[in-house]
C-alpha positions as CSV (number, residue, x, y, z in Angstrom):
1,X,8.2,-5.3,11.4
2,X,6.7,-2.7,9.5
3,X,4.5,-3.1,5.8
4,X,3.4,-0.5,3.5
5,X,0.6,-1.2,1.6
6,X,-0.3,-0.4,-2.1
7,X,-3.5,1.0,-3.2
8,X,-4.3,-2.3,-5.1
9,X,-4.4,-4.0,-1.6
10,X,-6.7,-1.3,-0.5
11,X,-9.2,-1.7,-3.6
12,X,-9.2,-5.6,-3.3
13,X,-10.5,-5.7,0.0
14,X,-13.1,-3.0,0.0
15,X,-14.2,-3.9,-3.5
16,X,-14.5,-7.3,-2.8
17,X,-12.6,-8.4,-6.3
18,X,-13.0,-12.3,-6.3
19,X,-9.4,-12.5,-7.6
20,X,-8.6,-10.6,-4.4
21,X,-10.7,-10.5,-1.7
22,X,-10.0,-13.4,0.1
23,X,-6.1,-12.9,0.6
24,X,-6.6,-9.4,1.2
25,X,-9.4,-10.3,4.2
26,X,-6.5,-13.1,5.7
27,X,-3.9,-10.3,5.1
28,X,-5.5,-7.8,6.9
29,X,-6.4,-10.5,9.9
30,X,-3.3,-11.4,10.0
31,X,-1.7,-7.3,10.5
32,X,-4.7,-6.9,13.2
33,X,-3.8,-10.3,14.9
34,X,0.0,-9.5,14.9
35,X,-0.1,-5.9,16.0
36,X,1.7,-4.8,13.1
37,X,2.5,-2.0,12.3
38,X,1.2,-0.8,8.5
39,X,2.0,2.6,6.3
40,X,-0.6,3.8,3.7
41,X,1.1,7.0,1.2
42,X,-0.7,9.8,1.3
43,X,-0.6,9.2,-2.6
44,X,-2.2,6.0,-1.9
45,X,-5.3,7.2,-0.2
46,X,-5.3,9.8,-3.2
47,X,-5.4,6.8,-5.8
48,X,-8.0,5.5,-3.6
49,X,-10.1,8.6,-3.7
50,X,-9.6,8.9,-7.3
51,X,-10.8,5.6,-8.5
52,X,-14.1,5.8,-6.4
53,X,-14.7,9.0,-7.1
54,X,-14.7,8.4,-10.6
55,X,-16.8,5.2,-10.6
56,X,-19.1,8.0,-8.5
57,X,-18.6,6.3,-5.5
58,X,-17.5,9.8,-3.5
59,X,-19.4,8.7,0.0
60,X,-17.7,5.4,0.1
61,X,-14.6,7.0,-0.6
62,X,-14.7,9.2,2.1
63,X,-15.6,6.4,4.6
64,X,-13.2,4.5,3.7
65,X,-10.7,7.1,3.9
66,X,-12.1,7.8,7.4
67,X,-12.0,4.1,8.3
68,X,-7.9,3.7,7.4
69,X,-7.0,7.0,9.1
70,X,-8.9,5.6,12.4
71,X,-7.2,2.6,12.5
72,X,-4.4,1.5,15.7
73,X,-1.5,0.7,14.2
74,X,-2.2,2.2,10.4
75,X,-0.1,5.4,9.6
76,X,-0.2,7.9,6.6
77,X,3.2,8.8,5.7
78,X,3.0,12.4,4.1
79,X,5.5,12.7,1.2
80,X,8.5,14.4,2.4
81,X,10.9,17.3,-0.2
82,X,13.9,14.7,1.2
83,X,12.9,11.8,-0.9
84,X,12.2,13.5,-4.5
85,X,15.8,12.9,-5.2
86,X,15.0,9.1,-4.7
87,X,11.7,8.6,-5.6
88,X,12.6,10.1,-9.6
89,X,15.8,7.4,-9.2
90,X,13.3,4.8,-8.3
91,X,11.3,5.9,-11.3
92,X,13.8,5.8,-13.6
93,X,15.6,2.2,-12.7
94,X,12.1,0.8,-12.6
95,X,10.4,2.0,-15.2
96,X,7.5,2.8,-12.8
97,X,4.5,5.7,-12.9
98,X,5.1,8.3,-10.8
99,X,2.9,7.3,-7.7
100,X,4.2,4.0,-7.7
101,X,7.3,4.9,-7.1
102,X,6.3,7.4,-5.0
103,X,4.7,4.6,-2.9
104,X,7.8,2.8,-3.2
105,X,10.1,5.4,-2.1
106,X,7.7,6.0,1.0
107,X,7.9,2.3,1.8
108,X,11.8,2.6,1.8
109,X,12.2,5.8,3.7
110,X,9.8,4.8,6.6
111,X,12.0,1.6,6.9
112,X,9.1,-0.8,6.2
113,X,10.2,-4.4,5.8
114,X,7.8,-5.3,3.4
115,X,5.4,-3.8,0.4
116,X,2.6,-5.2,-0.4
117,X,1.1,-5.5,-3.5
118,X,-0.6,-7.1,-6.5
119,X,1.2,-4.8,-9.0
120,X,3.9,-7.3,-11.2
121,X,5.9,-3.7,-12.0
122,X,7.4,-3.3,-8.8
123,X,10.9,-5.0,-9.0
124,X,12.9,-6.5,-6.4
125,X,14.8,-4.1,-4.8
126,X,17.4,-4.7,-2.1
127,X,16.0,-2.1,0.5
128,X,13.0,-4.1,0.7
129,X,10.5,-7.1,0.0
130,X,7.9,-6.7,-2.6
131,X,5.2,-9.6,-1.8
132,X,1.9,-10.2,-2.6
133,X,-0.5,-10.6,0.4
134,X,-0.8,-13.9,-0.1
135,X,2.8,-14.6,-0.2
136,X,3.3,-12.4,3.2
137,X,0.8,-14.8,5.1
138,X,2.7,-17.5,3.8
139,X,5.7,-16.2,5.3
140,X,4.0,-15.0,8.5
141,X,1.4,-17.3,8.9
């Protein structure tokens, strides 16, 4: 099993939101516990960057930029020219922003079973799940 994980995920945990934070933490436990195996977009640790940056957080960015990239079983997928096609179709159906569906079009093409996230604008789609990290420990717990 493989899960890709939205930047929402990401910003819950290491900014300790109280709506967030505690399923994030058991989430994260639980990928470590399992061994499995997690993809972060490369437009994710963008988004990331971004928001801390502008909240002039630019250290902790990088740390925690340098902490995902250093962690077993956490890969960044690179956006590939092979999925543009896809991700603007995923755009379109779904009314999504672009880095959302390019986050969902990474999750597809790397095969990931799940993604993860708070954000309600992600419809179901048949390729894969879309759960909240609470509702994956449910399922996995």
């Amino acid at each position: 099993m493989t899960v890709c994980i939205d930047t929402n995920v990401l910003l819950g945990f290491f900014n300790n939101e109280p709506d967030k934070v505690e399923s994030c933490t058991a989430f994260f436990q639980l990928l470590f516990t399992k061994r499995i195996k997690s993809i972060i977009a490369t437009i994710t640790l963008l988004e990331l960057a971004a928001i801390l940056t502008a909240a002039d957080q630019s250290a902790e960015a990088e740390r925690i930029i340098k902490s995902i990239e250093s962690l077993p079983l956490f890969f960044i997928a690179e956006f590939c020219n092979g999925w543009i096609l896809r991700t603007a179709t995923l755009k379109k159906a779904n009314r999504l922003v672009i880095a959302d569906a390019i986050i969902l079009s990474t999750a597809i093409e790397t095969r990931c079973s799940y993604l993860i996230t708070f954000d309600t604008d992600f419809k179901s789609i048949g390729e894969i799940k879309i759960v909240t990290p609470q509702k994956f420990l449910d399922l996995h717990n």
